[in-house]
C-alpha positions in Angstrom: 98.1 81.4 74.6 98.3 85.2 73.1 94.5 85.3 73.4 94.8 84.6 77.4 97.5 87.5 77.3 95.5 89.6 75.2 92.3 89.2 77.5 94.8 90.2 80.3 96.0 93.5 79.0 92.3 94.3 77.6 91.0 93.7 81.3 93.6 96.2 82.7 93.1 98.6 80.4 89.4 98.7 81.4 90.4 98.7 85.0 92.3 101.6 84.9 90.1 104.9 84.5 88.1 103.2 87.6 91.5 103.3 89.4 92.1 106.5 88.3 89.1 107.7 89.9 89.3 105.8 92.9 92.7 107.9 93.6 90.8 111.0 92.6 88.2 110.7 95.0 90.6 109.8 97.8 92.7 112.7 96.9 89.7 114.8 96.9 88.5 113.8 99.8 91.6 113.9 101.9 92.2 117.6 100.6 88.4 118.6 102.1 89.1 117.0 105.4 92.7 118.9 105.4 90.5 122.2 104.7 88.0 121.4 107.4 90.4 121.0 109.8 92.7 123.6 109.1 89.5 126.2 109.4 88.2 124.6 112.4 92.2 125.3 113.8 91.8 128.9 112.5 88.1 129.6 114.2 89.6 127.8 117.5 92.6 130.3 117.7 90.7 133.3 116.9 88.0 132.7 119.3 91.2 132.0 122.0 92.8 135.3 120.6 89.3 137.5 120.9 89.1 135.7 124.7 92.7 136.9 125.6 92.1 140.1 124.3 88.9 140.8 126.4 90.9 139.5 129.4 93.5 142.4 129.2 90.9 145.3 128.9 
């Protein structure tokens, strides 16, 4: 009976680091995308703000 427990703990021990990357990777990921957007947003607003600002003159 131990030896089933044993095997248990042993196989989520070993499925842990892969886990741990997994979340990495997702929170790497999902930092990139908030980057690209976030400079896409800032190139959108300044082309918008160099547009307005030709307008006036």
């Amino acid at each position: 009976m131990t030896e089933h427990f044993t095997g248990h703990n042993k196989a989520r021990l070993e499925a842990g680091p892969n886990r741990f990357f997994l979340a990495c990777a997702i929170l790497a990921l999902s930092i990139a995308f908030l980057m690209s957007a976030a400079l896409a947003g800032t190139t959108a607003f300044r082309k918008e703000w160099q547009y307005a600002s030709g307008a006036k003159i």
